[in-house]
C-alpha positions, 0 to 999 in steps of 0.5 A: 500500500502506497503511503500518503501525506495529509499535505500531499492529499492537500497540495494535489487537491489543491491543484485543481483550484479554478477547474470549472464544473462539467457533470461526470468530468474529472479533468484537471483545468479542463472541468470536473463535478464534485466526484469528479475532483475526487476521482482525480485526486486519487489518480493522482495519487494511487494511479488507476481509479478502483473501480469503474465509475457508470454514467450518473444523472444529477439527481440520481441520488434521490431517485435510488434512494441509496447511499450509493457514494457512500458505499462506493467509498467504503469498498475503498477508504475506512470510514471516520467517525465525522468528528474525527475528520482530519485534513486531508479526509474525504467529507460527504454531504447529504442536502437533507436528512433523509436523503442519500449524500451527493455531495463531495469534498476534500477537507483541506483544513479544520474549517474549510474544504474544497469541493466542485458545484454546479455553476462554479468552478472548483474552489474552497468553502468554510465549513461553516455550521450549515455545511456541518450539519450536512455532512454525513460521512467521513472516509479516510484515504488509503495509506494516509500518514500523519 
């Protein structure tokens, strides 16, 4: 197992700063969605991507009415509890209680995250109380050293 830096999960995220959303992309400076950003970052770290990723609508969360995001990270990143969530951890989001997360973020401090959205490019939020109370799992990537 490859070993991997909290700062080296930072610094590659943080490369793709600006890269405008495109649905289903995961191309640095090109464009890329919030999986996107997440799908590149672990190329770039571990090489090939662990698993084939299907074509996906934006709400297909909803219509399946499964975690599906998360189950697909766990079948390759340990889960955190979210109040251990460390730098460099993966944040998933649910809009609303009840429904399955869709939304993903890499934690790039203890209070912020960078994360792609529709009509924007990828950037840097806070994670202020309204994306706290969102959040809805924590993994941790593979091989991660402190």
């Amino acid at each position: 197992m490859t070993e991997i830096s909290r700062q080296a999960i930072v610094a590659t995220a943080m490369a793709w700063l600006g890269t405008p959303y495109r649905h289903q992309a995961s191309l640095k400076g090109v464009g890329c969605d919030c999986l996107g950003l997440v799908r590149g970052v672990w190329r770039e770290l571990y090489g090939d991507e662990p698993e084939a990723m299907p074509a996906y609508t934006a709400d297909w969360a909803e219509a399946r009415g499964v975690d599906t995001l998360a189950e697909a990270a766990g079948r390759h990143m340990p889960p955190v509890p979210l109040d251990e969530a460390r730098t460099g951890d993966l944040l998933l989001f649910r809009w609303r209680t009840g429904l399955p997360a869709k939304h993903a973020a890499i934690l790039i401090a203890p209070d912020s995250f960078l994360h792609a959205h529709d009509g924007a490019s990828v950037a840097t939020a806070a994670l202020s109380p309204w994306w706290r109370r969102r959040a809805a799992f924590t993994f941790r990537f593979p091989g991660v050293t402190d």
